[in-house]
C-alpha positions as CSV (number, residue, x, y, z in Angstrom):
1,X,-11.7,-9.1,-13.5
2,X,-8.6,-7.2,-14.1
3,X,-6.6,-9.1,-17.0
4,X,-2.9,-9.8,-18.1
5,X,-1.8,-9.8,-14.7
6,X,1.7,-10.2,-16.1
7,X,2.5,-6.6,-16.8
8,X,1.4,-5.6,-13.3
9,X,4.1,-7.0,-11.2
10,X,5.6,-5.1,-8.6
11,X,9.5,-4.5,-9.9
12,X,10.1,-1.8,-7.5
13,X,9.4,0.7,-4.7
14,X,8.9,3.4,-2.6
15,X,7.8,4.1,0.7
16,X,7.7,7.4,2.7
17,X,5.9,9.2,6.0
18,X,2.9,9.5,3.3
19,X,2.6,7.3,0.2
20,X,3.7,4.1,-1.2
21,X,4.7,4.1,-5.1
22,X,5.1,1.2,-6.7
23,X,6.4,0.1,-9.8
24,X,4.5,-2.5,-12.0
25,X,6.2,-4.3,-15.2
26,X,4.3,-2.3,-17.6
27,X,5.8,1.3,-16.2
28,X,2.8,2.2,-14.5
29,X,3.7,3.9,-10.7
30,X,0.5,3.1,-8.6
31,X,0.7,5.3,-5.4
32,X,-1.5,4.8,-2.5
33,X,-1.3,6.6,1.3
34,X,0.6,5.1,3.5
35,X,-2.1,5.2,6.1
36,X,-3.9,2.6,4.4
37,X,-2.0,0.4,6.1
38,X,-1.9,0.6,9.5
39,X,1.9,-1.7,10.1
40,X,3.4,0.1,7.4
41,X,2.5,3.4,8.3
42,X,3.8,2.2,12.1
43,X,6.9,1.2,10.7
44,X,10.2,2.1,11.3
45,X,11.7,3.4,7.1
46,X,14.0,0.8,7.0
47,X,11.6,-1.9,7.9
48,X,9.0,-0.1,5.1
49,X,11.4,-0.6,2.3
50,X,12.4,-4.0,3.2
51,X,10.0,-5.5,0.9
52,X,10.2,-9.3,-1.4
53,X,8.1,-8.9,-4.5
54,X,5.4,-11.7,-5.1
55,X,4.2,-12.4,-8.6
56,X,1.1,-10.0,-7.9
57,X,1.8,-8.5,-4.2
58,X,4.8,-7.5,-2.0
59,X,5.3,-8.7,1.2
60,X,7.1,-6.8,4.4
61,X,8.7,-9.6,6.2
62,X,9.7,-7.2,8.8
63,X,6.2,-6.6,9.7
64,X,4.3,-9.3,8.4
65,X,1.9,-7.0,5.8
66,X,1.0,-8.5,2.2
67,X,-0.5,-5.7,0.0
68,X,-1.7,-7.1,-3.4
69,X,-1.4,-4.9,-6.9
70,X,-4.8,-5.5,-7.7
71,X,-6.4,-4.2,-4.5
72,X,-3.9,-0.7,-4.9
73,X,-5.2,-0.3,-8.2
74,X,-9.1,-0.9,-6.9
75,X,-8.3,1.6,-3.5
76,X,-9.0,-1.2,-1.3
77,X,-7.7,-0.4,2.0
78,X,-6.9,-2.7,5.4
79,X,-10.3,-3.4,6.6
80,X,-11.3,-0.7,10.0
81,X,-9.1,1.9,8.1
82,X,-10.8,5.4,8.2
83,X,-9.2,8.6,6.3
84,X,-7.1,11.2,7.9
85,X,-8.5,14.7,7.8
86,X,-6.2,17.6,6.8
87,X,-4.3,18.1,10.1
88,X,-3.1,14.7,9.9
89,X,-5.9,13.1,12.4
90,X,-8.5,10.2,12.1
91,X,-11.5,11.0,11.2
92,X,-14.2,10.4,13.2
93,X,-17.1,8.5,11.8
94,X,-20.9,10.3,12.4
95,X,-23.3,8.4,14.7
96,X,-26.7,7.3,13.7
């Protein structure tokens, strides 16, 4: 388990067409793509940097999206989520 919490709580942010960088009380930036998360990347960019900071997670009120510190850190993306390929389009997954 990941320890002294503390010193990674979200104190500020980011949020563009392509990553979200957050700041974390012990001057780490953790950034992550955007299109890990499927409301924020849907989001208008005022509703993306309306944001309240949780002890270990920030919240989007506008759109109703928690993403936790500890699950950025790990690369834990929204559940279903598959990556974009280099044009900018899902990937499709290979059948078996």
């Amino acid at each position: 388990m990941i320890e002294h919490l503390d010193n990674m709580r979200p104190v500020d942010l980011l949020c563009d067409d392509d990553l979200l960088h957050v700041e974390l009380t012990d001057g780490r930036i953790v950034s992550v793509p955007v299109w890990w998360y499927p409301p924020l990347q849907e989001a208008m960019p005022v509703e993306r940097n309306n944001v309240e900071f949780m002890p270990s997670s920030i919240h989007w009120p506008d759109i109703d999206l928690d993403v936790t510190v500890v699950s950025m850190l790990l690369g834990k993306q929204a559940s279903g989520v598959r990556p974009l390929d280099a044009l900018g389009k899902m990937q499709m997954g290979t059948r078996q």
